[in-house]
The first five atom37 places (N, CA, C, CB, O) and aatype in JSON, in Angstrom:
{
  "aatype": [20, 20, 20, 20, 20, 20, 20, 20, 20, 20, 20, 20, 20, 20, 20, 20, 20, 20, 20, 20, 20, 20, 20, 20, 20, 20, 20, 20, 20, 20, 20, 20, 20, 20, 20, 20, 20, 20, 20, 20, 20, 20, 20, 20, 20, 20, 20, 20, 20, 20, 20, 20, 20, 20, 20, 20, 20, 20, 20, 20, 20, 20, 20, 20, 20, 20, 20, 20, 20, 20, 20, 20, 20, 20, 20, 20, 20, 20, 20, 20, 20, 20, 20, 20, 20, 20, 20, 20, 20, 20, 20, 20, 20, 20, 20, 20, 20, 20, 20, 20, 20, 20, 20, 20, 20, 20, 20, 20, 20, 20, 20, 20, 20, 20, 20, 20, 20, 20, 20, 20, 20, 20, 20, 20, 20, 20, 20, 20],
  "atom_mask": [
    [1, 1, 1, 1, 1],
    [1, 1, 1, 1, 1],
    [1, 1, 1, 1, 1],
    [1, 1, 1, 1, 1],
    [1, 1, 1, 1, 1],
    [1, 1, 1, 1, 1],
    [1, 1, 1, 1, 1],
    [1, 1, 1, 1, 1],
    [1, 1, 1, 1, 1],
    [1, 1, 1, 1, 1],
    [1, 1, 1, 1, 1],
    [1, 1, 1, 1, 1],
    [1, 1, 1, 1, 1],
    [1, 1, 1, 1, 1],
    [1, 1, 1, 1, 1],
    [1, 1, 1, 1, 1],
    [1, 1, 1, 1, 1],
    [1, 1, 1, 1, 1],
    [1, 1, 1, 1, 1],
    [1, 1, 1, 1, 1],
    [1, 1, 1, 1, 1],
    [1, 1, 1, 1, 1],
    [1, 1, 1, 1, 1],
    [1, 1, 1, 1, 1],
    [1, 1, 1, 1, 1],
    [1, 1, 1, 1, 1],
    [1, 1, 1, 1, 1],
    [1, 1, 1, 1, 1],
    [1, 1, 1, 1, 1],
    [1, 1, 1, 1, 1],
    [1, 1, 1, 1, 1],
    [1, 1, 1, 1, 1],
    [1, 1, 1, 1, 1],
    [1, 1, 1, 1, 1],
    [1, 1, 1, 1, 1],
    [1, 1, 1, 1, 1],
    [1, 1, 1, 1, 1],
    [1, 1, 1, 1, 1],
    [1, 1, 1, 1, 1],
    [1, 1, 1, 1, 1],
    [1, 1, 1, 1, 1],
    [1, 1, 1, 1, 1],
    [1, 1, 1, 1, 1],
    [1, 1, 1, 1, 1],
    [1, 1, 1, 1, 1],
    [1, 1, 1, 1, 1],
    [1, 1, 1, 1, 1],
    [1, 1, 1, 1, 1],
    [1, 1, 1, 1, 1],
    [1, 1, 1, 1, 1],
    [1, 1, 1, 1, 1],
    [1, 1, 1, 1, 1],
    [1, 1, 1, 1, 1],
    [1, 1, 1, 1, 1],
    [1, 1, 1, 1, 1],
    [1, 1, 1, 1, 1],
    [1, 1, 1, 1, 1],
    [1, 1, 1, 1, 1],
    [1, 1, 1, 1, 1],
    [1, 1, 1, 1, 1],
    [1, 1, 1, 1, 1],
    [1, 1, 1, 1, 1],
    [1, 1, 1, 1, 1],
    [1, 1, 1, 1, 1],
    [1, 1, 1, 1, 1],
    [1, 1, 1, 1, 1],
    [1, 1, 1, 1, 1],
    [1, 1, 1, 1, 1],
    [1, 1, 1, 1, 1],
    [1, 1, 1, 1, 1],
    [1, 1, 1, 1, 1],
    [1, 1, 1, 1, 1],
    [1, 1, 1, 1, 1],
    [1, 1, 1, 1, 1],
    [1, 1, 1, 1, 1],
    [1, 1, 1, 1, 1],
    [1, 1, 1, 1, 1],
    [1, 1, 1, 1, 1],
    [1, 1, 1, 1, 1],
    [1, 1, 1, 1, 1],
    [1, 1, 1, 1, 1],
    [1, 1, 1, 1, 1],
    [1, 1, 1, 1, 1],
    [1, 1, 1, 1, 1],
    [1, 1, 1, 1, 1],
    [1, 1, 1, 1, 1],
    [1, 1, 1, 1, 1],
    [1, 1, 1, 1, 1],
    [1, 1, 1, 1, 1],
    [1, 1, 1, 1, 1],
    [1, 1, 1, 1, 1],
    [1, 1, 1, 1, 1],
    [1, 1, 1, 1, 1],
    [1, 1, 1, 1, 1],
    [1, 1, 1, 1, 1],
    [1, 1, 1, 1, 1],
    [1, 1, 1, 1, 1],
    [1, 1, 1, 1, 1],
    [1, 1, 1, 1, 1],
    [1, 1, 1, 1, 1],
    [1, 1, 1, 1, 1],
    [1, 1, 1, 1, 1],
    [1, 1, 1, 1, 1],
    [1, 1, 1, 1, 1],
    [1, 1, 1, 1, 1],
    [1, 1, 1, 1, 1],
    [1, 1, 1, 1, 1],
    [1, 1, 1, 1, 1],
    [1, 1, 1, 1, 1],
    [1, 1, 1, 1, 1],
    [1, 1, 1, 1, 1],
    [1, 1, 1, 1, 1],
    [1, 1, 1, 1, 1],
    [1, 1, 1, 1, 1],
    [1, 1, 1, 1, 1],
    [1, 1, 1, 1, 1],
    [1, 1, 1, 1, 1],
    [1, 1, 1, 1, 1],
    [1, 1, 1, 1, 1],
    [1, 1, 1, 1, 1],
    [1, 1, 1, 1, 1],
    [1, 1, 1, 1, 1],
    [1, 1, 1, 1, 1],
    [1, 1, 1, 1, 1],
    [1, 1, 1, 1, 1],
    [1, 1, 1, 1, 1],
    [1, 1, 1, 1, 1],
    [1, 1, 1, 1, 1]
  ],
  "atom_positions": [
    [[28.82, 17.92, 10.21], [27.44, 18.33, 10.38], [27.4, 19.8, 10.76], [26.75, 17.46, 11.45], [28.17, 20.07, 11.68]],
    [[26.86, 20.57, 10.4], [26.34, 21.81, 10.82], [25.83, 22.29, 11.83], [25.7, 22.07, 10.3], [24.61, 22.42, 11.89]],
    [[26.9, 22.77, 13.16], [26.04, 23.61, 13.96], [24.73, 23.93, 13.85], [26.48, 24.59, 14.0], [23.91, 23.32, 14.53]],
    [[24.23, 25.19, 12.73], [23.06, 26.03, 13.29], [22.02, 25.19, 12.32], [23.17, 27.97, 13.05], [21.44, 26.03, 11.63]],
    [[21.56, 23.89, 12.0], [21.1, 22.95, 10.9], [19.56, 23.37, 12.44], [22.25, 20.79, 10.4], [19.71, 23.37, 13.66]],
    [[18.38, 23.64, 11.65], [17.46, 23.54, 12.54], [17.14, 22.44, 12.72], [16.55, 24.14, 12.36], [17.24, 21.68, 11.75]],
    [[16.67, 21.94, 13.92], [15.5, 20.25, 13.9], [14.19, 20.78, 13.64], [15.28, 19.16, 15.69], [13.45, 21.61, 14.18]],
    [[14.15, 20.19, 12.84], [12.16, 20.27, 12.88], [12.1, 19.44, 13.32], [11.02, 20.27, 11.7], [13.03, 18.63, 13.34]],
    [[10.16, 19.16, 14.24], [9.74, 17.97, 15.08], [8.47, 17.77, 14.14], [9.44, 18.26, 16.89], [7.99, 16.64, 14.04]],
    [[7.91, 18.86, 13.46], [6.68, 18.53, 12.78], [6.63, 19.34, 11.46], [5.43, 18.83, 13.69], [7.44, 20.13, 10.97]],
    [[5.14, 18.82, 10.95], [4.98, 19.35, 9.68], [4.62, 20.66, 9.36], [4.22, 18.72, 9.14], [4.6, 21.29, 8.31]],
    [[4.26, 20.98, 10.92], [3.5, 22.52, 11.15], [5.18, 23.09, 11.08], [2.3, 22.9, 13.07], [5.72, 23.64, 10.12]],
    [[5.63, 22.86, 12.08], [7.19, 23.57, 11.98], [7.94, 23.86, 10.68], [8.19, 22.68, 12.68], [8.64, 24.82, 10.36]],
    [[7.53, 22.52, 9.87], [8.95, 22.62, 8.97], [7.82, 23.81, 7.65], [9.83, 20.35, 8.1], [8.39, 24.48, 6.79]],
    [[6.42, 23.81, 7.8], [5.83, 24.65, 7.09], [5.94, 26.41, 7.25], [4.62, 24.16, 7.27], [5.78, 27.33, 6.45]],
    [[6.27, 26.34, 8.56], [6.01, 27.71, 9.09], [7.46, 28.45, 8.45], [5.81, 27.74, 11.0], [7.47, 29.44, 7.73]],
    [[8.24, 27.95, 8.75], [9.98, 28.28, 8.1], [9.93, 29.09, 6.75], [10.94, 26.63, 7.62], [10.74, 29.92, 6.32]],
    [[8.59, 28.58, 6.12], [8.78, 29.66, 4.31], [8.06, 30.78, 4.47], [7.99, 28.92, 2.61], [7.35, 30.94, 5.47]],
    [[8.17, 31.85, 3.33], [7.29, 32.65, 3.15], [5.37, 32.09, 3.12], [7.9, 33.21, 1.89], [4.72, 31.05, 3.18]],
    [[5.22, 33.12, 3.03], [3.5, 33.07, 3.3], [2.93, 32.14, 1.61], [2.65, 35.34, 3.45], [2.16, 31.18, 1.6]],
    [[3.58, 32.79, 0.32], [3.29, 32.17, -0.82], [3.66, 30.33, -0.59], [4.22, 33.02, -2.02], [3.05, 29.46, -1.22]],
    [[4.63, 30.1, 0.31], [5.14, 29.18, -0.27], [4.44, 28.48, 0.91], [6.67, 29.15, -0.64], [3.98, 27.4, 0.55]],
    [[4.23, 28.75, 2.08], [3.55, 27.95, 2.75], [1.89, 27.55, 2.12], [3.62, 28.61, 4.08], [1.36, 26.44, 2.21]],
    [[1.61, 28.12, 1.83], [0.19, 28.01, 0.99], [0.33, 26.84, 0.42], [-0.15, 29.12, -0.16], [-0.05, 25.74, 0.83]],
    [[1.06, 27.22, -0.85], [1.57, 25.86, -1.41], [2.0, 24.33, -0.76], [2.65, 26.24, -1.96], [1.59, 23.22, -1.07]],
    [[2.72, 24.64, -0.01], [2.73, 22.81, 1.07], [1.88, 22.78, 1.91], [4.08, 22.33, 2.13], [1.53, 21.6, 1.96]],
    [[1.02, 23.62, 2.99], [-0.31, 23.47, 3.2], [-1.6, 22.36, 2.27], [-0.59, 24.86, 3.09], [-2.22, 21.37, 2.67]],
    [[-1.63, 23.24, 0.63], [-2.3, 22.51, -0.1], [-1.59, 21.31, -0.25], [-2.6, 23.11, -1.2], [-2.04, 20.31, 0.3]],
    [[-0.62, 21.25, -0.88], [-0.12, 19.82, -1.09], [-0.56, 18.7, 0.5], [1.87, 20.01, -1.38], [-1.29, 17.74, 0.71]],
    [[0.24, 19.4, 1.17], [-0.75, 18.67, 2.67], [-1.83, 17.65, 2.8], [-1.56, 19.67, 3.33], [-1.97, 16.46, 3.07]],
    [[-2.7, 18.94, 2.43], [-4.25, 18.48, 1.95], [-4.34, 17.32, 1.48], [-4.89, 19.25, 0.9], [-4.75, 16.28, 2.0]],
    [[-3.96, 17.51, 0.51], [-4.49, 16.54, -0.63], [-3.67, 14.85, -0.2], [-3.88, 17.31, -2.49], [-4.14, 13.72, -0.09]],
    [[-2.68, 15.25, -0.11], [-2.01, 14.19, 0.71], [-2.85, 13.31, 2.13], [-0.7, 15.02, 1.27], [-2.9, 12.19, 2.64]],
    [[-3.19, 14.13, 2.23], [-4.38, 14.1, 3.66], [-5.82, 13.34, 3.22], [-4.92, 15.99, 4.22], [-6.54, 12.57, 3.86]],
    [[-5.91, 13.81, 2.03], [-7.42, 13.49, 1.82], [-6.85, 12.0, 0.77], [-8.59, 15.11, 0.86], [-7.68, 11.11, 0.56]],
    [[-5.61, 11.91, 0.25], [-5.96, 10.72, -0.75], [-5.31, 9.62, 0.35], [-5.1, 10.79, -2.59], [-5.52, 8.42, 0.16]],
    [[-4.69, 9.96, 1.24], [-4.63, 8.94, 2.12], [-4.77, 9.52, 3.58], [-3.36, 8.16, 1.9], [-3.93, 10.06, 4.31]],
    [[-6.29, 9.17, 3.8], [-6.87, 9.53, 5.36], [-5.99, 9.03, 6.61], [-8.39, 8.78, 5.58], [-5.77, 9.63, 7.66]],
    [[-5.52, 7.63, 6.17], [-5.2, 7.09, 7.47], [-3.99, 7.14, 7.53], [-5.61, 5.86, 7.77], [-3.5, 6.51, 8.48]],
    [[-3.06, 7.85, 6.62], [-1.9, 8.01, 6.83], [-1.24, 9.0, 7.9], [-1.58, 8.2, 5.76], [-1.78, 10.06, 8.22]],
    [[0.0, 8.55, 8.44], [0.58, 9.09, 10.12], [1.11, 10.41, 9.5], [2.11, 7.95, 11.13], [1.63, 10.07, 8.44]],
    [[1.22, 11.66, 9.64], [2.18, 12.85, 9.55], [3.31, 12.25, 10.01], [1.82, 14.17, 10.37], [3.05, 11.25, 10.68]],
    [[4.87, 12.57, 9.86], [5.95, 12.7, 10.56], [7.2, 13.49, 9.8], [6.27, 11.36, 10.96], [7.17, 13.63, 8.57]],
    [[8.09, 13.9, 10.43], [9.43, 14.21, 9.78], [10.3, 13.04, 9.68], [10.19, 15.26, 10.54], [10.52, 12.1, 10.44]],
    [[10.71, 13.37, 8.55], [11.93, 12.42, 8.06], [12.78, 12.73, 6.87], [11.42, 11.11, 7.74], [12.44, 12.88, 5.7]],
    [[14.08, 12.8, 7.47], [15.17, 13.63, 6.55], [14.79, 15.07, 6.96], [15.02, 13.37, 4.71], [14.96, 16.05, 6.23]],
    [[14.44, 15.08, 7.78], [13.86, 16.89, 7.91], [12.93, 17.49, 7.02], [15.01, 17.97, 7.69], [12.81, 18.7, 6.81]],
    [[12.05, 16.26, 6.34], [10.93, 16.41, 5.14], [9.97, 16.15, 6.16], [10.9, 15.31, 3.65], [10.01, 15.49, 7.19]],
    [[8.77, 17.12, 5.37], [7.63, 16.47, 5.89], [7.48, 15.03, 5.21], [6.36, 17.37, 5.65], [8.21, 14.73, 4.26]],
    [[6.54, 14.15, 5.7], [6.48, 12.57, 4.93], [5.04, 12.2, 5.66], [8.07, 11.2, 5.42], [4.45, 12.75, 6.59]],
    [[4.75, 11.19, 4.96], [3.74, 10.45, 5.38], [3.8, 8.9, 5.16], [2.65, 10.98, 4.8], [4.26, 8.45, 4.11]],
    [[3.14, 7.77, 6.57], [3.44, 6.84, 6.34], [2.07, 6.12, 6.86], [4.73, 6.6, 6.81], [1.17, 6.42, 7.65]],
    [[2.38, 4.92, 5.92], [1.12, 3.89, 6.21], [1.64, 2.72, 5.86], [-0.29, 4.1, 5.4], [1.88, 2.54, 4.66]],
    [[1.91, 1.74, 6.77], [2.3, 0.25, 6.41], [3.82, 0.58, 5.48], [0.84, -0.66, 5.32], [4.2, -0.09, 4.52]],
    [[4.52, 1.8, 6.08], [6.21, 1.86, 5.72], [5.46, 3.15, 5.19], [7.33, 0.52, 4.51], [4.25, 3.37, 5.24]],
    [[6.55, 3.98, 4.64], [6.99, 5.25, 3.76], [5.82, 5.56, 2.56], [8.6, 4.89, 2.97], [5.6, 4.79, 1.62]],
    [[5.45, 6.23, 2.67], [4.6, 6.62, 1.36], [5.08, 7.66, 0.47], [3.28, 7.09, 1.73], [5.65, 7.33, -0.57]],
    [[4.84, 9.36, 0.88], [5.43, 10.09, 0.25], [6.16, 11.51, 1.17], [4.45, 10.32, -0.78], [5.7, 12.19, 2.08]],
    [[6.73, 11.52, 0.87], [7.46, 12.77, 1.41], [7.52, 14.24, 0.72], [8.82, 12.38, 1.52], [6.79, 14.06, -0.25]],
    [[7.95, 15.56, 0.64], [7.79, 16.69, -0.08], [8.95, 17.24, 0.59], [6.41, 17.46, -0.03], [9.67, 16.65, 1.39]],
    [[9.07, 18.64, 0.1], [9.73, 19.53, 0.49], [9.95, 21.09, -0.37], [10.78, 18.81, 0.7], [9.95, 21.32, -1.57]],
    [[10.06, 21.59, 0.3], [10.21, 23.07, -0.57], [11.75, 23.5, -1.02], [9.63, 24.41, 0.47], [12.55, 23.41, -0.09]],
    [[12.25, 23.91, -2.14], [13.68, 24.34, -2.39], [13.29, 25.2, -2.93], [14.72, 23.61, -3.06], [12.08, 25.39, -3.06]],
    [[14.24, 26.02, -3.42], [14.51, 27.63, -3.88], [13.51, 27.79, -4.72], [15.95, 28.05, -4.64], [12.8, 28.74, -4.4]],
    [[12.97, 26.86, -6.31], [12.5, 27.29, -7.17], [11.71, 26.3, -7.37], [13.21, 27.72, -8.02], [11.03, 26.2, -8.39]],
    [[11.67, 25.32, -6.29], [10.42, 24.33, -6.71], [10.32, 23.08, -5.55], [10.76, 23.57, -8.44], [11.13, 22.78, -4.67]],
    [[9.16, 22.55, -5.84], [8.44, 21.84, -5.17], [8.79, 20.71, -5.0], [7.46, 21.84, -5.5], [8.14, 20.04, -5.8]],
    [[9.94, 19.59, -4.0], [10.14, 18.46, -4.69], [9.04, 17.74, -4.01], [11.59, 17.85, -4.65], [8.67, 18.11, -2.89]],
    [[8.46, 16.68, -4.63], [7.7, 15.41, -4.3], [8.18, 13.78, -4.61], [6.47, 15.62, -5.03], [8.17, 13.18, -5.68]],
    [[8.46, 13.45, -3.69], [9.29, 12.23, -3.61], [8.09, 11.02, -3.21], [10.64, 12.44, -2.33], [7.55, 11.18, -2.11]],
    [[7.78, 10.18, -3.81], [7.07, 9.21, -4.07], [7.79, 7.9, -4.04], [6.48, 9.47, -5.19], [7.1, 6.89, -4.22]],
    [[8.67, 7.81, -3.9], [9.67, 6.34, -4.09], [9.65, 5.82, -4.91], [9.6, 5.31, -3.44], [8.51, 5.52, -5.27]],
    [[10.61, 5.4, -5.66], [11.03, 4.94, -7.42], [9.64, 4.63, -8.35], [12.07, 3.19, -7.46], [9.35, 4.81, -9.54]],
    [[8.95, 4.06, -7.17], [7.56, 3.12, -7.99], [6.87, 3.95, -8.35], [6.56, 2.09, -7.22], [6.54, 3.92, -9.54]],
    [[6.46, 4.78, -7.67], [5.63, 6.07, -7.63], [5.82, 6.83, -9.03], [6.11, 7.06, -6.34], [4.99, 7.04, -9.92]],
    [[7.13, 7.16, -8.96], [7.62, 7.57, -10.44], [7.39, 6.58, -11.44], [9.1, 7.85, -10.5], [6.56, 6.76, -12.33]],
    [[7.83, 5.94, -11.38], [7.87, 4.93, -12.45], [6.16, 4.86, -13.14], [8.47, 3.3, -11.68], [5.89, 5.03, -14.33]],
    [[5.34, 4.62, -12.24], [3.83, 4.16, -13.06], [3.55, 5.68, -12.91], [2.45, 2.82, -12.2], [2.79, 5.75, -11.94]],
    [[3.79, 6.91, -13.37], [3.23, 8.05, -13.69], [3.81, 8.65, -14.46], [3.0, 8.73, -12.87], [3.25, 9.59, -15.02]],
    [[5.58, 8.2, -14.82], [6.42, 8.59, -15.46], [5.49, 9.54, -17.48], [7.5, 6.96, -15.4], [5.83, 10.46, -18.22]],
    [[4.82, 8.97, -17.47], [4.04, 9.17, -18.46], [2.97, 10.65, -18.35], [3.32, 7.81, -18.52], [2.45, 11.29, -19.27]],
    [[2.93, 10.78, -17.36], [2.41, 12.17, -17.0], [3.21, 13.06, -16.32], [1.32, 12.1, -16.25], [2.88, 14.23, -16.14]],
    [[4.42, 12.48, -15.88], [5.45, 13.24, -15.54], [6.18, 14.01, -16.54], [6.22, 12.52, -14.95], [6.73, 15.06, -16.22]],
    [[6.21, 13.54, -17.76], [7.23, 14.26, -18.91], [7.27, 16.01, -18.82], [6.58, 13.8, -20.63], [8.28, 16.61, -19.16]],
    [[6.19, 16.62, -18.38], [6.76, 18.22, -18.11], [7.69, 18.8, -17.14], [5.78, 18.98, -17.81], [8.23, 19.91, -17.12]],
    [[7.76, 17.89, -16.4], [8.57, 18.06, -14.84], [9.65, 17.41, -14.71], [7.84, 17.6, -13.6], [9.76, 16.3, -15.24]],
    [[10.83, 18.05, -13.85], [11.91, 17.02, -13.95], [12.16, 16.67, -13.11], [12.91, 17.17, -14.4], [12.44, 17.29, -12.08]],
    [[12.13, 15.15, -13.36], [11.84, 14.0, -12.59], [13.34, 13.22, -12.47], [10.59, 13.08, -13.35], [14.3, 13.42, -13.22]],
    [[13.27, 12.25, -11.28], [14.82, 11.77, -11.18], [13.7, 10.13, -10.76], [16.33, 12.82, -9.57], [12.47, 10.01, -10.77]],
    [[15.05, 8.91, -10.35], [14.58, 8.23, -10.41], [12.89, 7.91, -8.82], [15.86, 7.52, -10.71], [11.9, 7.19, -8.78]],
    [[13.38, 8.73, -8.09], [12.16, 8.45, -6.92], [11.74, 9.8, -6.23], [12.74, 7.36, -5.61], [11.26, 9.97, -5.1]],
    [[12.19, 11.16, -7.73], [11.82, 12.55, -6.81], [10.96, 13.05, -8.26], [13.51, 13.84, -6.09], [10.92, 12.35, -9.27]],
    [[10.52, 13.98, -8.17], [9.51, 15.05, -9.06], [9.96, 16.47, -8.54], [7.63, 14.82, -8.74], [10.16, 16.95, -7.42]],
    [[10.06, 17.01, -10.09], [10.14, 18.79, -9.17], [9.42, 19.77, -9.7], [11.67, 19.63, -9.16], [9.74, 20.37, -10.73]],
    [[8.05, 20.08, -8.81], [7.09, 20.6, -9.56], [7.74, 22.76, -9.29], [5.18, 19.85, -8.72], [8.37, 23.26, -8.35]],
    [[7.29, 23.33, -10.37], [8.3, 24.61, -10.57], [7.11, 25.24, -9.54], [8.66, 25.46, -12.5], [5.95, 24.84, -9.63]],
    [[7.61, 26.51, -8.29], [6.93, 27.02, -7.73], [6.26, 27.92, -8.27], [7.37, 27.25, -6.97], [5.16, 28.3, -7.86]],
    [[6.97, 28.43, -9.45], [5.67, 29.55, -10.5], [4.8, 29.3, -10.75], [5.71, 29.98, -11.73], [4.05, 30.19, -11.15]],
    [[4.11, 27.42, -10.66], [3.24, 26.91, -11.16], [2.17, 26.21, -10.69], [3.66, 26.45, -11.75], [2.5, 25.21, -10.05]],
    [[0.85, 26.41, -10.81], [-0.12, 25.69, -10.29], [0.72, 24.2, -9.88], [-1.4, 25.59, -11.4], [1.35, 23.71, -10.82]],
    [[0.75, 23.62, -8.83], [0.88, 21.83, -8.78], [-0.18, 21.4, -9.2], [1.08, 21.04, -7.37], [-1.28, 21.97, -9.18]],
    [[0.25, 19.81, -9.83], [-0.68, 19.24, -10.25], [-1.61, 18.05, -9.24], [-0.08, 18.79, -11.37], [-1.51, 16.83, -9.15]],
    [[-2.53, 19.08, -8.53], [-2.74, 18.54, -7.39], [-3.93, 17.5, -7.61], [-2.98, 19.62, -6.38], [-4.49, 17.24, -6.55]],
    [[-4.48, 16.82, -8.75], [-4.92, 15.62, -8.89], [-4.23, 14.93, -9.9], [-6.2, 15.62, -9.1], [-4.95, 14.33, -10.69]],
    [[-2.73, 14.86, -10.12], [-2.12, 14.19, -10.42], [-1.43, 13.62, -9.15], [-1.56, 14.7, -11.34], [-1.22, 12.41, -9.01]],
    [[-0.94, 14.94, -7.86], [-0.34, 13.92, -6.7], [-1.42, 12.88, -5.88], [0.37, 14.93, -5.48], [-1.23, 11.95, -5.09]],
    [[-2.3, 13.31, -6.28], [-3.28, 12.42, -5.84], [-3.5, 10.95, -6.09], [-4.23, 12.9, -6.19], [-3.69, 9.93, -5.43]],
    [[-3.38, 11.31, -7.38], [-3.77, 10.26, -8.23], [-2.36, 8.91, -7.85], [-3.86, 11.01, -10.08], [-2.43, 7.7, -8.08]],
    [[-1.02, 9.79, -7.15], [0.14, 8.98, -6.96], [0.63, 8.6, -5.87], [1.0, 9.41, -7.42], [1.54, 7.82, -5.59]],
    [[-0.61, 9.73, -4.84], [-0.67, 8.96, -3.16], [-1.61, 7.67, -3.15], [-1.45, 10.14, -1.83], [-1.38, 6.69, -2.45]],
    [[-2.82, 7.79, -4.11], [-3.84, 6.39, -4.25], [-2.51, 5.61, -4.17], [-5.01, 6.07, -5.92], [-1.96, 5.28, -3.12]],
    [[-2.11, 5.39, -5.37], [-1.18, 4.34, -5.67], [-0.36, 3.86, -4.93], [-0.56, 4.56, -6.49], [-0.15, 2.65, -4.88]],
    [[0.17, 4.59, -4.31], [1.32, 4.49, -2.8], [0.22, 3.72, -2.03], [1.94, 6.33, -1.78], [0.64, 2.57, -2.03]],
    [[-0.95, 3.74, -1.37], [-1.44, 3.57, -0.82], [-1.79, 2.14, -0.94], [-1.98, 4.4, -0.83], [-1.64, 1.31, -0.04]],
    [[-2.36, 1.9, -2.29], [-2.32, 0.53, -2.59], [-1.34, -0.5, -2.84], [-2.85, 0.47, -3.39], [-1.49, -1.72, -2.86]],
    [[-0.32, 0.21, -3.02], [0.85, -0.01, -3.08], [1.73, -1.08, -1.58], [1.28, 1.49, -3.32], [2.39, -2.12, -1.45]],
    [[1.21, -0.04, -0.78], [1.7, -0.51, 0.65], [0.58, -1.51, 0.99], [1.85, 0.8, 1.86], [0.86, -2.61, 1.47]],
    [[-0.6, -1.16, 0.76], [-1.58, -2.1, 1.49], [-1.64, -3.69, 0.62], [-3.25, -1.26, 1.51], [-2.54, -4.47, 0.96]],
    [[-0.93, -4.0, -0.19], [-0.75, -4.92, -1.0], [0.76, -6.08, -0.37], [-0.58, -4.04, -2.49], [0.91, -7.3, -0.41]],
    [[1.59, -5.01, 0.12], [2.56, -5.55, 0.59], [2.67, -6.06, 2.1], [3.37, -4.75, 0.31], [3.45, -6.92, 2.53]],
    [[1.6, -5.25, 2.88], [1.17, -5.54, 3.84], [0.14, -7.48, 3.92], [0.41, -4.08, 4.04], [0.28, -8.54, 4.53]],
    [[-0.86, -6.86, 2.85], [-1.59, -8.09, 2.47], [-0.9, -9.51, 2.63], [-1.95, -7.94, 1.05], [-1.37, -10.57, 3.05]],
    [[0.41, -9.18, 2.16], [1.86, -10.25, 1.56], [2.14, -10.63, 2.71], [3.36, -9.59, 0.74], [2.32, -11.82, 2.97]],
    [[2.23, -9.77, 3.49], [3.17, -10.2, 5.23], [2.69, -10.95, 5.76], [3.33, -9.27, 6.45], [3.3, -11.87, 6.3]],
    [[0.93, -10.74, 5.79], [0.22, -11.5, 6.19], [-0.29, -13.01, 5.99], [-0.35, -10.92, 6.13], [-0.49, -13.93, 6.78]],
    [[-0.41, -12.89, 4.68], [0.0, -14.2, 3.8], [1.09, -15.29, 4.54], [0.76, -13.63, 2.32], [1.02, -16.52, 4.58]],
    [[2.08, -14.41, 5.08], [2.89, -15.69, 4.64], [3.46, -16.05, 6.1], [4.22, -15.39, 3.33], [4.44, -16.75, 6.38]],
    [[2.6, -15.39, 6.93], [2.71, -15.91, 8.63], [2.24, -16.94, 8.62], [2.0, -15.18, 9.8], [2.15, -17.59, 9.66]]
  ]
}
């Protein structure tokens, strides 16, 4: 493990760490994350920002030349079809930092997370 490896404790922290362009950029992503799921908790995890509601929803992060957005396999999978410009792995997205994000497409893949979890939750309940 790495001595000088920073801890981040929050999302403000692990935002403040980039340049001014690039914080902009996960700020917005933030947002929108924020607004397609209201009731979702902020936290770090993996030293990512993430967000959770009834387990893991989505997580982000900034690298050298692009944006990753990690949605968990499923996430990918039912968008995979609007994903084809971006390169995508099986439960990450990497949107290029030269480029507008497609910020009502992540939207459109936090809904889903959202229903996603609240469906599985539904299940738990079910079967008490």
């Amino acid at each position: 493990m790495q001595e000088n490896k920073i801890n981040i404790n929050s999302i403000d922290e692990y935002i403040r760490q980039f340049p001014k362009e690039v914080q902009d950029i996960l700020q917005n992503l933030r947002e929108v994350i924020k607004e397609s799921a209201p009731d979702a908790v902020e936290k770090i995890s993996y030293q990512m920002p993430a967000f959770s509601w009834n387990g893991n929803l989505v997580y982000f992060a900034a690298n050298k030349n692009h944006i990753g957005f990690y949605p968990t396999p499923s996430g990918i999978a039912a968008f995979q079809h609007k994903l084809t410009e971006f390169k995508s792995s099986k439960g990450a997205v990497q949107f290029p930092k030269d480029k507008p994000l497609p910020y009502d497409l992540i939207s459109e893949i936090v809904k889903f997370r959202v229903a996603e979890n609240r469906k599985k939750a539904e299940e738990k309940v079910k079967k008490k």
